[in-house]
C-alpha positions in Angstrom: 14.5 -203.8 -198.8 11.2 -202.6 -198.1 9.8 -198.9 -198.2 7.2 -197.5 -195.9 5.7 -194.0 -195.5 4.9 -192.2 -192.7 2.9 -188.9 -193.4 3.3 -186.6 -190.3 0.6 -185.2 -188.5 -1.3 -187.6 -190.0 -3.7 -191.1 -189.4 -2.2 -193.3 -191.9 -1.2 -196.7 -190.8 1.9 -198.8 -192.8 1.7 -202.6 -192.4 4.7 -204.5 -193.1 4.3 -208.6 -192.8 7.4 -209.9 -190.5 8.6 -213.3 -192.3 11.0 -215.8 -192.0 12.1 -218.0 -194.5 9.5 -216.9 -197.0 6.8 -217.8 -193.6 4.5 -214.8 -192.3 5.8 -215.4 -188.0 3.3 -215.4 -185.7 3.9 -211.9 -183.6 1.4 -212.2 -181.1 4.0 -213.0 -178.3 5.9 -209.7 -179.1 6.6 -207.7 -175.7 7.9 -204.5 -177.4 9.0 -203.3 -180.7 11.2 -200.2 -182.0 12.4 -198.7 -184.8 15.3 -195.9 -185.7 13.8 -192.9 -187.9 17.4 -191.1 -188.0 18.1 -189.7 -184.8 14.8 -190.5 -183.5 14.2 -194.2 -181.9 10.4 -194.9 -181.8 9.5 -197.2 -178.8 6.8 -198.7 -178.3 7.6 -198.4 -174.7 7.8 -194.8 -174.5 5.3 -194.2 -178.1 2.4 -196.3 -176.6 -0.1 -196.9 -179.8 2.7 -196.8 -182.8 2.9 -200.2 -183.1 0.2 -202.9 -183.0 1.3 -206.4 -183.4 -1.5 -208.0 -181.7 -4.9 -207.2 -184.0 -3.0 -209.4 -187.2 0.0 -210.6 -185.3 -1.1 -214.4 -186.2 -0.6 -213.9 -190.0 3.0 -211.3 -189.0 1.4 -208.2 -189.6 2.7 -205.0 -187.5 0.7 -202.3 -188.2 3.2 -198.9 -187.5 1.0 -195.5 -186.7 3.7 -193.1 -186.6 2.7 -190.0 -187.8 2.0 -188.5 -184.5 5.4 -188.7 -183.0 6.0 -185.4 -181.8 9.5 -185.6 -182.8 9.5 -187.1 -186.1 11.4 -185.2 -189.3 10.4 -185.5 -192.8 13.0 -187.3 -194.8 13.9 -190.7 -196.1 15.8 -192.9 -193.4 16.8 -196.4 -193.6 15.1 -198.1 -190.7 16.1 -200.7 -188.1 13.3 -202.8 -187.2 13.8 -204.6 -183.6 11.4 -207.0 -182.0 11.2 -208.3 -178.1 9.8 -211.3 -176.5 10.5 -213.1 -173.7 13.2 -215.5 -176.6 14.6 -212.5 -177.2 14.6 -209.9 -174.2 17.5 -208.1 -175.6 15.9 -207.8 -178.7 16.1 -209.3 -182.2 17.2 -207.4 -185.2 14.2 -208.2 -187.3 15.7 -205.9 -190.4 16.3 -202.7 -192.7 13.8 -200.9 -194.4 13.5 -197.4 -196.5 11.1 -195.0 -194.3 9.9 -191.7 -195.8 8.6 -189.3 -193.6 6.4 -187.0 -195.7 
């Protein structure tokens, strides 16, 4: 499982590389993305500018900018990572990961 931090109140960006099968995906296509911080659920729909999947989505980068979240709590989470396109318009589960709010 994959770690990530997020500093609040703060710039930073973390880039995570969505593969399957050992492939980077191509994540251009990607209509929305969230992603559970605890209580909090970060949606792209709602958090315009968290996520960008389109400047590297070719090679599977997601580039995640959460540190200005209003709501967001310092801690250590594990994540849920889901992913939307027009395959999936329910969403897809992509995965877990450790987030650490600092």
């Amino acid at each position: 499982m994959i770690t990530i931090k997020i500093y609040k109140d703060r710039d930073n960006i973390a880039s995570i590389q969505l593969d399957s099968n050992g492939e980077a995906q191509d994540i251009t296509n990607l209509t929305r993305v969230h992603m559970t911080l605890g209580d909090l659920l970060v949606d792209s729909s709602i958090h315009a500018g968290v996520f960008d999947w389109a400047s590297f989505g070719t090679s599977g980068q997601l580039d995640i900018a959460a540190g200005h979240v209003s709501t967001l709590t310092k801690g250590e989470y594990t994540s849920v990572l889901t992913v939307y396109d027009a395959t999936y318009p329910n969403g897809l589960v992509w995965g877990k990961m450790i987030a650490q709010i600092e």
